[in-house]
MDAnalysis code that builds the backbone (N, CA, C; Angstrom):
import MDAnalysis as mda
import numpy as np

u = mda.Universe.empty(660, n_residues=220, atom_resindex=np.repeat(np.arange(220), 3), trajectory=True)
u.add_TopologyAttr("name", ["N", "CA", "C"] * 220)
u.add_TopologyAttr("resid", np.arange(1, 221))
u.add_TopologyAttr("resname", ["UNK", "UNK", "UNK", "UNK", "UNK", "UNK", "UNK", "UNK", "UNK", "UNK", "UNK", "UNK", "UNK", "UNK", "UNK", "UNK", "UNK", "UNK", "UNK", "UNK", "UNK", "UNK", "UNK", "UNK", "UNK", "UNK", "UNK", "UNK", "UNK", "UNK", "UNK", "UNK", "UNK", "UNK", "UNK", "UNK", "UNK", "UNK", "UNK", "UNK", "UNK", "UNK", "UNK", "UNK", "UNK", "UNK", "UNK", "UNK", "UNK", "UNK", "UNK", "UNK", "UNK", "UNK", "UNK", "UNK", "UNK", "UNK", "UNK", "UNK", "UNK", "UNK", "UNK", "UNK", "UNK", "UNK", "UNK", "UNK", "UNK", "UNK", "UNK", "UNK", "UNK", "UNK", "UNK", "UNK", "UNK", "UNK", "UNK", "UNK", "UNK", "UNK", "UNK", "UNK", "UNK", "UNK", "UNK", "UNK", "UNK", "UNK", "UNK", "UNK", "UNK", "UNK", "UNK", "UNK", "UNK", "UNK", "UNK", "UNK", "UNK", "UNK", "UNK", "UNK", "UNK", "UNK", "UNK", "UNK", "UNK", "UNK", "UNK", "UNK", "UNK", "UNK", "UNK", "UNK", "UNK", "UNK", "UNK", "UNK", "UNK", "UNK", "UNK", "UNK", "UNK", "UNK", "UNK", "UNK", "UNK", "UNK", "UNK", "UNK", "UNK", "UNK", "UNK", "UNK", "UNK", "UNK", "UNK", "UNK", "UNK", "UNK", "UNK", "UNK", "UNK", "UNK", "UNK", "UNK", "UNK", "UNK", "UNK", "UNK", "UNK", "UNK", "UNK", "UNK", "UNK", "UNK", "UNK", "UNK", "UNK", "UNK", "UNK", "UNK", "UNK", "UNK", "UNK", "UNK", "UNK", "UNK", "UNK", "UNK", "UNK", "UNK", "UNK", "UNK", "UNK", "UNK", "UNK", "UNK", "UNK", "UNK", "UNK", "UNK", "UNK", "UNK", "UNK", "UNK", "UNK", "UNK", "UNK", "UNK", "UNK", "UNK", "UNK", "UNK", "UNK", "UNK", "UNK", "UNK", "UNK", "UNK", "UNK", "UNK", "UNK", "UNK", "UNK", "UNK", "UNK", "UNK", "UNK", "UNK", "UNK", "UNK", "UNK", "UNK", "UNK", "UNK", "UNK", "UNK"])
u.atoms.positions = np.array([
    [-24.863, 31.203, 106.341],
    [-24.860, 32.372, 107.214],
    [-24.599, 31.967, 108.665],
    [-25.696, 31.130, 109.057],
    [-25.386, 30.610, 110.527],
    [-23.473, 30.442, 110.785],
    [-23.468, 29.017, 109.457],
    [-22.147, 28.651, 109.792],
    [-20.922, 30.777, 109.636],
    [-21.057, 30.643, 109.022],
    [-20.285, 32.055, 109.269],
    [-19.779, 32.892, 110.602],
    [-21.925, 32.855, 110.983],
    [-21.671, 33.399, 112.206],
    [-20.515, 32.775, 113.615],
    [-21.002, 31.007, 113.633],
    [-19.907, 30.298, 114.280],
    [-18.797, 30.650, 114.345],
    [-18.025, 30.242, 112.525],
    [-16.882, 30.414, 112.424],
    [-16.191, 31.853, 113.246],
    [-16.677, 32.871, 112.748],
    [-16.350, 34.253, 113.714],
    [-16.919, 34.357, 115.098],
    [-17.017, 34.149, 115.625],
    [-17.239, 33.883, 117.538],
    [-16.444, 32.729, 117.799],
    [-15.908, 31.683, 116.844],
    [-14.659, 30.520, 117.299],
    [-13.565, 31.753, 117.264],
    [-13.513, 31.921, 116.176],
    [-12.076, 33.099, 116.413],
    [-11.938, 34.162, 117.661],
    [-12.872, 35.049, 117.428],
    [-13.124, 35.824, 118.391],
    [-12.336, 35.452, 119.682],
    [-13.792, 34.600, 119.995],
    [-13.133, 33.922, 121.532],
    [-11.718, 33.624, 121.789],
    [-11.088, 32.516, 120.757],
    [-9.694, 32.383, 120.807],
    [-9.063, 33.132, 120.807],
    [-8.843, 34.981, 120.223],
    [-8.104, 35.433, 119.816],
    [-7.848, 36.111, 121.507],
    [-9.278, 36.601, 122.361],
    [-9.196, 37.691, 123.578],
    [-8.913, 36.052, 124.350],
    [-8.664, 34.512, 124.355],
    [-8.256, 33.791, 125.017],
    [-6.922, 33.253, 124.941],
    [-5.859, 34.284, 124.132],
    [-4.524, 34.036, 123.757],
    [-3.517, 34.455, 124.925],
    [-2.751, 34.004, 125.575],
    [-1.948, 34.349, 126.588],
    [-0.619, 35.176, 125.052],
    [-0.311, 36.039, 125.372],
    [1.115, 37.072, 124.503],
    [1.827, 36.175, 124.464],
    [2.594, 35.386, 125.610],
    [3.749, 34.900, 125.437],
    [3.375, 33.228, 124.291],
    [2.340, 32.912, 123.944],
    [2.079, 31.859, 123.314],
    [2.616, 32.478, 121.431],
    [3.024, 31.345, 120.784],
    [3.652, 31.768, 119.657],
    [2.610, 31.055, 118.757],
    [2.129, 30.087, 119.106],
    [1.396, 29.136, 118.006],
    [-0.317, 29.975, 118.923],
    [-0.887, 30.238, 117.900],
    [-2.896, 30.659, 117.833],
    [-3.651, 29.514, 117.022],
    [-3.088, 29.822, 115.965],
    [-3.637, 28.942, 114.952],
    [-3.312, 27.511, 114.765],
    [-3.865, 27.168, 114.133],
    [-3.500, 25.708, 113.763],
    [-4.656, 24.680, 112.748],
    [-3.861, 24.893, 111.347],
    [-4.766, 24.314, 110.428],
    [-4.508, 22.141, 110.221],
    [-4.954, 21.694, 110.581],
    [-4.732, 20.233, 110.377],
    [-5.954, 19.348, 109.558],
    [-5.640, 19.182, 108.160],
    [-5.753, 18.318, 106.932],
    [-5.947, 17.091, 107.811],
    [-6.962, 16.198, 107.476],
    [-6.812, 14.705, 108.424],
    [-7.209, 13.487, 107.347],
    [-6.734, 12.928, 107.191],
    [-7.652, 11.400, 106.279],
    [-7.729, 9.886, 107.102],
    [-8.919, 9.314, 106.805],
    [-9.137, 8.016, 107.597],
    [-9.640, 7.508, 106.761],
    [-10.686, 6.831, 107.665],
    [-11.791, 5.459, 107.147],
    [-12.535, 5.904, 108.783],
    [-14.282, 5.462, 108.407],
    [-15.274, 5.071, 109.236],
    [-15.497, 3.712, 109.724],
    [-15.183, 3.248, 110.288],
    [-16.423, 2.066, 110.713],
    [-17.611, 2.078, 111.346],
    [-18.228, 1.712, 110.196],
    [-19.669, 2.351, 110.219],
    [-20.851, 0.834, 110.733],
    [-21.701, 1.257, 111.923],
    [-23.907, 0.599, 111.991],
    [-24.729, 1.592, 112.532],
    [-25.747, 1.097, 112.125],
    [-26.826, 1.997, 112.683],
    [-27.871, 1.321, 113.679],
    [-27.411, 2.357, 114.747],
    [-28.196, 1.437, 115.901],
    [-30.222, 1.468, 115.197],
    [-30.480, 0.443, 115.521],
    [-32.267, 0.276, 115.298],
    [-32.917, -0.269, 113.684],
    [-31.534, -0.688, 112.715],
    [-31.643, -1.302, 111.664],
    [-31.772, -3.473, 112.042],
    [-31.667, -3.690, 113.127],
    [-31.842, -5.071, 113.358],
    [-30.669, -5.826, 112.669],
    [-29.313, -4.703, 112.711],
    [-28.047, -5.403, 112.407],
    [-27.028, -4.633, 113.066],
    [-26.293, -5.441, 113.760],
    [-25.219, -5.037, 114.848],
    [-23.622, -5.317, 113.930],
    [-22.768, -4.246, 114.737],
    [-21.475, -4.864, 113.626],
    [-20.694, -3.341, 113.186],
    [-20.004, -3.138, 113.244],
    [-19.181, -1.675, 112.689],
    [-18.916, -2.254, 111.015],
    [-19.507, -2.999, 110.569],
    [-19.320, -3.967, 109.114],
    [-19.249, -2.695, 107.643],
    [-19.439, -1.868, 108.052],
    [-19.816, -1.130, 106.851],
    [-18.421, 0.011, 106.629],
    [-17.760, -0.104, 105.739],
    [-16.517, 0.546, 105.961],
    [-16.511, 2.422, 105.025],
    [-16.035, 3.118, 105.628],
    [-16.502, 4.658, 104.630],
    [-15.065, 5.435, 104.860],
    [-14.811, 6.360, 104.223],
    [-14.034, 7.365, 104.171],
    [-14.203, 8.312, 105.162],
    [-13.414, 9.390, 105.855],
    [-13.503, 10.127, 106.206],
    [-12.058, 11.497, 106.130],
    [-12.360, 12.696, 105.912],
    [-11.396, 13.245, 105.414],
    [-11.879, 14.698, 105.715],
    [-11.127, 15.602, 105.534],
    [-10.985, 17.294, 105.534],
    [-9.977, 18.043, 106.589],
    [-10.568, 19.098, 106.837],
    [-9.542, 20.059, 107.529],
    [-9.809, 20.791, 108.637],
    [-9.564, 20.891, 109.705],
    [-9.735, 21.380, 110.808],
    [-9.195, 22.843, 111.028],
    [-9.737, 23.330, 112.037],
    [-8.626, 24.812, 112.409],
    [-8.618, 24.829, 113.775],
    [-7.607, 24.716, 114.449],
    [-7.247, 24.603, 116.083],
    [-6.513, 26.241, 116.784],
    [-7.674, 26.416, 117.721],
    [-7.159, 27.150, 118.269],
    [-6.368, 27.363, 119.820],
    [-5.224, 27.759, 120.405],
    [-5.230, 27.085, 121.567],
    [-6.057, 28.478, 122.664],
    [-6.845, 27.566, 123.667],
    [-7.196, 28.370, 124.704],
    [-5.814, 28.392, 125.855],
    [-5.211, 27.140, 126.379],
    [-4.331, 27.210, 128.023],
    [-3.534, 26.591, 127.276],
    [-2.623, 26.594, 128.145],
    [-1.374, 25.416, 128.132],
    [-1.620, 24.354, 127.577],
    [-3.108, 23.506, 128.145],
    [-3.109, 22.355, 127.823],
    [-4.712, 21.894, 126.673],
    [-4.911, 23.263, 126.784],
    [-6.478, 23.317, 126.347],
    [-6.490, 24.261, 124.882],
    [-7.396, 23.186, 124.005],
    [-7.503, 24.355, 122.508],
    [-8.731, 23.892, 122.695],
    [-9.187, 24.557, 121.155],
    [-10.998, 24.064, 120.541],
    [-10.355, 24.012, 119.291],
    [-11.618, 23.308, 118.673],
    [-11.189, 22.901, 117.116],
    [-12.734, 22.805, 116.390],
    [-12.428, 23.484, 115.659],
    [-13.783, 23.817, 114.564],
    [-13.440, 22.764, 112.880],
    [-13.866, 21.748, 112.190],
    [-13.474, 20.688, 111.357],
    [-14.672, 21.348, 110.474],
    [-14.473, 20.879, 109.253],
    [-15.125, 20.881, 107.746],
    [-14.655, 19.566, 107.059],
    [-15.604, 18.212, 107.394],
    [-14.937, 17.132, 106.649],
    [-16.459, 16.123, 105.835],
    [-15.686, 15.673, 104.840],
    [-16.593, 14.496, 104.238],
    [-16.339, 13.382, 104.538],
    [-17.638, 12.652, 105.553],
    [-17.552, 11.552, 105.996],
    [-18.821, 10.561, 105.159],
    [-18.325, 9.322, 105.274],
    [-19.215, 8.180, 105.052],
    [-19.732, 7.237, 106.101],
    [-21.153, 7.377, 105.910],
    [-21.699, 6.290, 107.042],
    [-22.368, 5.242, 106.324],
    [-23.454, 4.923, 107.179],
    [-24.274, 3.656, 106.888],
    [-24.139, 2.693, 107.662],
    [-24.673, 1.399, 106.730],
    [-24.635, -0.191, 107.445],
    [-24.219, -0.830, 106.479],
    [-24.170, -1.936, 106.976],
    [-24.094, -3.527, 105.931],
    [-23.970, -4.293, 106.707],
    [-25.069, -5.762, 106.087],
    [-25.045, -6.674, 106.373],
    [-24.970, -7.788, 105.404],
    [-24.259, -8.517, 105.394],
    [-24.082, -9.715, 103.932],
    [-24.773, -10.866, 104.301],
    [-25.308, -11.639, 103.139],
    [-26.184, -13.101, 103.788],
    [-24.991, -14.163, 103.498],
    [-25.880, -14.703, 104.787],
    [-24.948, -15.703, 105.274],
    [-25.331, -17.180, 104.720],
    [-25.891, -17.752, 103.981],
    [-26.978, -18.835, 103.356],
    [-26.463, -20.009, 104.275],
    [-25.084, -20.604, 104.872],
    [-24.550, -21.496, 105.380],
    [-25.724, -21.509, 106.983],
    [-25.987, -20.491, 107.501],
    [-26.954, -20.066, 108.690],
    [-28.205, -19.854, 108.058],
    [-28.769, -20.065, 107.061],
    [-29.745, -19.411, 106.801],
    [-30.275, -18.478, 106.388],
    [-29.138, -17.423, 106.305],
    [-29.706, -15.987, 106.402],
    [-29.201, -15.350, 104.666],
    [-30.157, -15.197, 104.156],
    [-30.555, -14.415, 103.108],
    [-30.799, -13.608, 102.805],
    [-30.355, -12.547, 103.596],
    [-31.200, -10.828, 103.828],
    [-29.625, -10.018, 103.441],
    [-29.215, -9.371, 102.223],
    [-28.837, -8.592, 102.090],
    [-29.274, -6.646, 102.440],
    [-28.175, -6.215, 103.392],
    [-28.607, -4.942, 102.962],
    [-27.114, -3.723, 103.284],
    [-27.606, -2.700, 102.868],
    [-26.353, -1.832, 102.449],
    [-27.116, -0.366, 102.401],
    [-26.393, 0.286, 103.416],
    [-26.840, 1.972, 102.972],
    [-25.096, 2.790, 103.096],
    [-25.060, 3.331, 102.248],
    [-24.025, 4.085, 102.323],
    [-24.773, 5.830, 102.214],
    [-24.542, 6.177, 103.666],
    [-24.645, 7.923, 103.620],
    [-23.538, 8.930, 103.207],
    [-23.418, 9.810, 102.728],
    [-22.492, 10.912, 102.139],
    [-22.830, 12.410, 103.185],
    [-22.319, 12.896, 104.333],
    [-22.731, 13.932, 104.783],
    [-21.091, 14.269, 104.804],
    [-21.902, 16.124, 104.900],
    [-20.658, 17.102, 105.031],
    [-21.155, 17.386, 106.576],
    [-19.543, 16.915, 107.378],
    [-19.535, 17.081, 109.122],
    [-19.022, 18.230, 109.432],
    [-19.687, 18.951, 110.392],
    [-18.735, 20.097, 111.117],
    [-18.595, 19.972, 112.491],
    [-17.414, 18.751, 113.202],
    [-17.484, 19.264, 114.220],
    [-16.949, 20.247, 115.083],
    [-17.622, 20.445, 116.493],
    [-16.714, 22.142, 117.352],
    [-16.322, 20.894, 117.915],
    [-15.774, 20.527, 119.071],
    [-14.542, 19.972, 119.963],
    [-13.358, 20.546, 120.668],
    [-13.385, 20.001, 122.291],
    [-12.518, 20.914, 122.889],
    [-11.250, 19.510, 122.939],
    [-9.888, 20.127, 123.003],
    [-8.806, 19.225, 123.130],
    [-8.256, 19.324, 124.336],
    [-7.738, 18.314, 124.881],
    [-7.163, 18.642, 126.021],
    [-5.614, 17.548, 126.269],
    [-4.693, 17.833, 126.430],
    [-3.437, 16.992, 126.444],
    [-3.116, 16.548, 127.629],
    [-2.610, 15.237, 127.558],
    [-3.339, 14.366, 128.695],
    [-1.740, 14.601, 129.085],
    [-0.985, 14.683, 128.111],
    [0.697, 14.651, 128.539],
    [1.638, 14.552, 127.338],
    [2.712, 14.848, 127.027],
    [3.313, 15.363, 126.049],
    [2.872, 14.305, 124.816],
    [2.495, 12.947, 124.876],
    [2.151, 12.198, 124.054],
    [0.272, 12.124, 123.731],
    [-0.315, 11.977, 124.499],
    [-1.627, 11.900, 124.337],
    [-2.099, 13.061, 124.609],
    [-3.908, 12.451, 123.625],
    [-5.109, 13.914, 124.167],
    [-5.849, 13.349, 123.590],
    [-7.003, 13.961, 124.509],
    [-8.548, 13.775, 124.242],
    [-9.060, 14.640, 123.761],
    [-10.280, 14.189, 122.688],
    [-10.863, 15.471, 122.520],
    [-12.505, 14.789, 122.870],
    [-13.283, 15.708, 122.260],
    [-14.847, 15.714, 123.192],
    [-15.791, 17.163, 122.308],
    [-17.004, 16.529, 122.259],
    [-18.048, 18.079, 121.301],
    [-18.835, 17.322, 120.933],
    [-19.537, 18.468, 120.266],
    [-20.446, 17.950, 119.288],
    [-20.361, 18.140, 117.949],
    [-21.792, 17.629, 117.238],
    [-21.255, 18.138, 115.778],
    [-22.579, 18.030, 114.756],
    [-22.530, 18.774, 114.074],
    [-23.958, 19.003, 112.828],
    [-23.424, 18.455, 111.733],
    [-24.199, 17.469, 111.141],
    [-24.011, 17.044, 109.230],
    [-24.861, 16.906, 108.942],
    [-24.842, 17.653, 107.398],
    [-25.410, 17.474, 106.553],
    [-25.829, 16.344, 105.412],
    [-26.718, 15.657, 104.941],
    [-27.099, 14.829, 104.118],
    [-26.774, 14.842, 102.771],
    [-25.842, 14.860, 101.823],
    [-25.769, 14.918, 100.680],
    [-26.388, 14.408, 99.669],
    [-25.956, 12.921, 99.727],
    [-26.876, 11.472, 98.867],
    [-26.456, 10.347, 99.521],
    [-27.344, 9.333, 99.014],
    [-27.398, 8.695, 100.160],
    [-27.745, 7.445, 98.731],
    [-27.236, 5.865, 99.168],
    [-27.756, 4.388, 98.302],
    [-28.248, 3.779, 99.074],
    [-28.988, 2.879, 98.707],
    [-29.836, 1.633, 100.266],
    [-30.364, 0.749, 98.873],
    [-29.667, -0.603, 99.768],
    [-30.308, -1.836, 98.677],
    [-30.148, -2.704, 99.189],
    [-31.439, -3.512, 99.602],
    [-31.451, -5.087, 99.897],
    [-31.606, -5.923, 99.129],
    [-31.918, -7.258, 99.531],
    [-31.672, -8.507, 98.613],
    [-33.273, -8.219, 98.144],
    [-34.463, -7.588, 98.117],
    [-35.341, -7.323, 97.460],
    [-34.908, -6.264, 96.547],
    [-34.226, -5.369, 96.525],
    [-33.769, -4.393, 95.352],
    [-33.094, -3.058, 95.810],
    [-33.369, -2.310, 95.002],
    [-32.942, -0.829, 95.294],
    [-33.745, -0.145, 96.402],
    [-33.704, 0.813, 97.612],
    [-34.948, 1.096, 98.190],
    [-34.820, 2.803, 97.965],
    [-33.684, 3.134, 97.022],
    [-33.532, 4.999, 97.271],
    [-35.186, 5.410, 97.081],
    [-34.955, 6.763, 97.905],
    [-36.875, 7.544, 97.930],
    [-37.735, 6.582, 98.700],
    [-37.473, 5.721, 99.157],
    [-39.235, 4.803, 99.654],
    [-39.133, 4.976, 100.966],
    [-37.734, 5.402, 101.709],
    [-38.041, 6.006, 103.165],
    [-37.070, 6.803, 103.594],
    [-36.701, 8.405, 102.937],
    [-36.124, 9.303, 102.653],
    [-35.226, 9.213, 104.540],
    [-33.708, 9.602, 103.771],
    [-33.344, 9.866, 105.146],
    [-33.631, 10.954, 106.172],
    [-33.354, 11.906, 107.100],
    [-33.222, 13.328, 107.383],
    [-31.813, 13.777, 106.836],
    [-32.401, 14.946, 106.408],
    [-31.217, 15.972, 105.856],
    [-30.035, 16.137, 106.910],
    [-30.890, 16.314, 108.254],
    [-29.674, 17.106, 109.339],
    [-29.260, 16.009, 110.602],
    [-28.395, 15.630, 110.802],
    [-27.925, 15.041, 112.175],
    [-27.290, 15.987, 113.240],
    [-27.124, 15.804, 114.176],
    [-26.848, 16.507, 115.298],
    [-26.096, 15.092, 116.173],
    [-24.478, 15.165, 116.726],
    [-24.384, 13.746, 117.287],
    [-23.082, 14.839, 118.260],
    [-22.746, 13.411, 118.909],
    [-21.973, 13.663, 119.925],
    [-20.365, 12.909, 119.768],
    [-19.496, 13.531, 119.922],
    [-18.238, 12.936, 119.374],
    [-16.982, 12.646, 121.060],
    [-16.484, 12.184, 120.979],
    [-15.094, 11.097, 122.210],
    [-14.063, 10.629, 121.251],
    [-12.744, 11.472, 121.942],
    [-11.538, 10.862, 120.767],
    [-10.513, 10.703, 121.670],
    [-9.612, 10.129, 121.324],
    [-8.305, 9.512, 122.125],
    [-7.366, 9.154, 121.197],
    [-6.501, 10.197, 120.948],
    [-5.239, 10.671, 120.450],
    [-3.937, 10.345, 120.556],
    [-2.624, 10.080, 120.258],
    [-1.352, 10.139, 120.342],
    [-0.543, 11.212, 118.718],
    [0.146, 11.830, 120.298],
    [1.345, 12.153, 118.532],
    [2.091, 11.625, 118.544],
    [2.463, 11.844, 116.533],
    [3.686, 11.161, 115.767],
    [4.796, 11.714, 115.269],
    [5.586, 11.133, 115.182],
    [6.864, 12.232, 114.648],
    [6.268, 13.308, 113.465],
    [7.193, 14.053, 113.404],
    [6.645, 15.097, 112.027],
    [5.905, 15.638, 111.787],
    [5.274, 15.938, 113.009],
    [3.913, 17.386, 112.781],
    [2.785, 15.627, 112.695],
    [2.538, 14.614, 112.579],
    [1.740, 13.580, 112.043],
    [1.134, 13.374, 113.713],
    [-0.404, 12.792, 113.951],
    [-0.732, 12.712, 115.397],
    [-2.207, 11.260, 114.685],
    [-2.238, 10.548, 115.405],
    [-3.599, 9.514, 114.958],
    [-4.527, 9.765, 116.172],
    [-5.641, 9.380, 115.689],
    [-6.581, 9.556, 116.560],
    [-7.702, 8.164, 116.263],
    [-8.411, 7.957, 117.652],
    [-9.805, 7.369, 117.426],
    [-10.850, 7.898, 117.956],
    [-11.696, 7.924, 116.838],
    [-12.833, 8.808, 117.736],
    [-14.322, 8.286, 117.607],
    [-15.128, 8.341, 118.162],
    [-16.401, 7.886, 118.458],
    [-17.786, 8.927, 118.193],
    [-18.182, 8.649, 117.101],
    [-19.394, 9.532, 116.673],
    [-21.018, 9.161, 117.370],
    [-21.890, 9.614, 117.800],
    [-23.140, 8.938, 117.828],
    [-23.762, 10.115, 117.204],
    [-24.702, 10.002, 116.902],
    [-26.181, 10.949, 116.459],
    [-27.116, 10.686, 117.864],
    [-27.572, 11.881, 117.851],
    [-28.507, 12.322, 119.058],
    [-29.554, 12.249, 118.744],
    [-29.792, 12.854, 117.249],
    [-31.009, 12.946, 116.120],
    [-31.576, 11.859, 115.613],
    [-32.355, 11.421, 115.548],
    [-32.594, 10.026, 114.257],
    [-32.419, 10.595, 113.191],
    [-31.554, 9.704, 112.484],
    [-31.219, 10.365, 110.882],
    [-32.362, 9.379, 109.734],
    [-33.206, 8.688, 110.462],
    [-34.658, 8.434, 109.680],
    [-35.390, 8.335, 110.925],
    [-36.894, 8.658, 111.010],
    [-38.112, 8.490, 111.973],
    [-38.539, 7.354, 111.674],
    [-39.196, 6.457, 112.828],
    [-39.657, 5.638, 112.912],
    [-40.970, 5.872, 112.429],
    [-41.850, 4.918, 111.996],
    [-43.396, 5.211, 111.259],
    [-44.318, 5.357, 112.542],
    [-45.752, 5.639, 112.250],
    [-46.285, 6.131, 113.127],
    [-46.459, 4.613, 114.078],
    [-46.408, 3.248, 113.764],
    [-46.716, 2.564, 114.622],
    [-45.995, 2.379, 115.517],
    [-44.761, 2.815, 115.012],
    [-43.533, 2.272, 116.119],
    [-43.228, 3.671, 117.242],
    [-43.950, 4.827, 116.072],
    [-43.494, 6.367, 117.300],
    [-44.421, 5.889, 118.495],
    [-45.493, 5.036, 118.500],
    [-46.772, 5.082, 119.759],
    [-46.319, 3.946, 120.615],
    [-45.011, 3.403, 120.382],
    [-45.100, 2.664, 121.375],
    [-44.258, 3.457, 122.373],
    [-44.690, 3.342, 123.509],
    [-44.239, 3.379, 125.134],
    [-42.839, 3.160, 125.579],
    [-42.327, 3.821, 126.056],
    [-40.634, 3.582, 126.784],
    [-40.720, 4.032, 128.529],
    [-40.991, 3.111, 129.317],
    [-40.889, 3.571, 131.008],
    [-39.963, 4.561, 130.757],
    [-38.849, 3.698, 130.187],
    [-37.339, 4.984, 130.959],
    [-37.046, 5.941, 129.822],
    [-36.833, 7.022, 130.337],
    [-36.959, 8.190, 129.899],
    [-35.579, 8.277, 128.496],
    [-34.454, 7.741, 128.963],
    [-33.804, 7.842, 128.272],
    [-33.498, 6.598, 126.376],
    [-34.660, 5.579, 127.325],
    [-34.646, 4.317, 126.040],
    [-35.968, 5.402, 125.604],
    [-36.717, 6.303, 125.603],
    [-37.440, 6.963, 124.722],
    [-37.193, 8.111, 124.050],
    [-36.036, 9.049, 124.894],
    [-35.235, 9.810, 124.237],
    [-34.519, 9.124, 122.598],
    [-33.521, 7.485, 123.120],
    [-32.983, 6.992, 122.059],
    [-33.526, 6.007, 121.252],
    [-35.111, 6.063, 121.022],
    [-35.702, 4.933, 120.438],
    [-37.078, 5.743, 119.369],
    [-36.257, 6.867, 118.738],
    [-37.075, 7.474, 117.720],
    [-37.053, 7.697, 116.279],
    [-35.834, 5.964, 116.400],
    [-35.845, 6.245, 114.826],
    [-34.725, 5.044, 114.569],
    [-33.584, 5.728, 113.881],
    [-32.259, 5.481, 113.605],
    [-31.412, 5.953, 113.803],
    [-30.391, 5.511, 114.571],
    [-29.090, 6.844, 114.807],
    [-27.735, 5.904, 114.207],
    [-27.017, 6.823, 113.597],
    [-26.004, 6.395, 113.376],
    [-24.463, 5.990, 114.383],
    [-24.011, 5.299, 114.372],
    [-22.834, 5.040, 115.424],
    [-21.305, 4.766, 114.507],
    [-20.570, 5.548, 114.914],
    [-19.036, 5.819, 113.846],
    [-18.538, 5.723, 115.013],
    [-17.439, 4.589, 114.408],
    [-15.519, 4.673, 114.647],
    [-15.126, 5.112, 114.082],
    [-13.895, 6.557, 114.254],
    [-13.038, 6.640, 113.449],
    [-11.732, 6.804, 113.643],
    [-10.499, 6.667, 112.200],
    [-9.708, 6.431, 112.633],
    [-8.693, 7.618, 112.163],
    [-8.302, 8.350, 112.224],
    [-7.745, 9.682, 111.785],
    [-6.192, 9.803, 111.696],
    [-5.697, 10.026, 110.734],
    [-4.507, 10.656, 110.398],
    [-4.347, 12.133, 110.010],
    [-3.182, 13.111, 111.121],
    [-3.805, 14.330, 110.818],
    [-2.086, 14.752, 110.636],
    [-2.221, 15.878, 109.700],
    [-0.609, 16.894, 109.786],
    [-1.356, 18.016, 110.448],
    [-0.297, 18.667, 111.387],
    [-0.426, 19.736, 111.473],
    [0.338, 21.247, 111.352],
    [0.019, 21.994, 110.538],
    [0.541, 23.580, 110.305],
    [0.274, 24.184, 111.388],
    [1.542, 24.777, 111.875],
    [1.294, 25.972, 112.550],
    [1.618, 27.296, 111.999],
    [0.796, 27.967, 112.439],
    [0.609, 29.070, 111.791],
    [1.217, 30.188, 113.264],
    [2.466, 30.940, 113.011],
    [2.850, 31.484, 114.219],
    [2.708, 32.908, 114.711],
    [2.328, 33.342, 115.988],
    [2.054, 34.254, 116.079],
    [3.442, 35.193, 116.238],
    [3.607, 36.520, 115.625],
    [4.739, 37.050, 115.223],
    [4.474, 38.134, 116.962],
    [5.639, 38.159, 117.441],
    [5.550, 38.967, 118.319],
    [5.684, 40.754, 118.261],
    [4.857, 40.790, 118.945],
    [5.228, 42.927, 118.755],
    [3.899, 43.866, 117.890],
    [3.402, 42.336, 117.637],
    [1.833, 43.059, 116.242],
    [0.531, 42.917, 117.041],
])
């Protein structure tokens, strides 16, 4: 329902933010990648964990140089870390997350070749694996269902309707809470206590997108 409500106030807005003489409104763009995926506060650093990312966007333009874009995609996160026995290190571990992403994002074209985009974005938790070199750990420290993160992308187009992108995910949310010993410890600065309540996830991604235009017919 919520999402519904969104979806109709994205349109809305776009439609009373259409200049007449513009021919393209719409704009549906299909995208497929890969993640490079860590999670900041797991005690392993590294984009090491590799995931899918994929679905479909709908772009609307606001100006000349300015749209928004509302996405419906299935992404993969997590970590990994492999042991290293040559160093010592013996600690296998591996979480692969499955969430359905929606981000909003505004675009902006930097010049006939590039653009940035910028937003936020809500996902959902689907299922989720976690296994270290002690065993399986699914259920023994449940993830959160909902993330809430912040997204930075930097774009070029390609011949043929084709455009790549990289973009930068964080979570705002901890997508697991820290236990009660670690919630009581102390942070002076306001913002290492804002980002020190759990686990947040951190994504690269790398995007391949087509895009349809869908044209606006003049005189209707």
């Amino acid at each position: 329902m919520r999402f519904t409500i969104i979806l109709a106030l994205f349109f809305s807005y776009s439609l009373k933010s259409q200049n007449p003489a513009q021919k393209n409104v719409f704009t549906l763009k299909p995208s497929l990648g890969f993640n490079g995926c860590q999670i900041h506060g797991d005690n392993y650093s590294g984009y090491n964990k590799l995931g899918v990312v994929g679905g479909i966007a709908v772009n609307a333009t606001l100006k000349e140089k300015m749209s928004m874009e509302l996405g419906f995609y299935f992404s993969q996160k997590g970590s990994r870390h492999n042991p290293n026995p040559e160093k010592g290190d013996y600690n296998y571990y591996r979480v692969n997350l499955n969430y359905i992403d929606l981000p909003f994002s505004f675009r902006y074209l930097l010049n006939e070749k590039f653009f940035a985009t910028g937003g936020v974005s809500a996902a959902y938790l689907i299922s989720y694996s976690e296994d270290t070199h002690i065993g399986n750990w699914n259920g023994e420290y449940p993830f959160n269902k909902f993330e809430i993160g912040l997204n930075v992308g930097l774009g070029m187009k390609l011949k043929n309707n084709f455009s790549v992108e990289v973009r930068s995910c964080n979570s705002v949310t901890p997508i697991r809470s820290y236990g009660i010993a670690a919630t009581g410890v102390f942070y002076p600065n306001p913002i290492a206590r804002f980002f020190n309540k759990g686990l947040y996830n951190n994504i690269l991604s790398v995007l391949v997108t087509y895009q349809f235009d869908l044209k606006k017919k003049n005189g209707n």
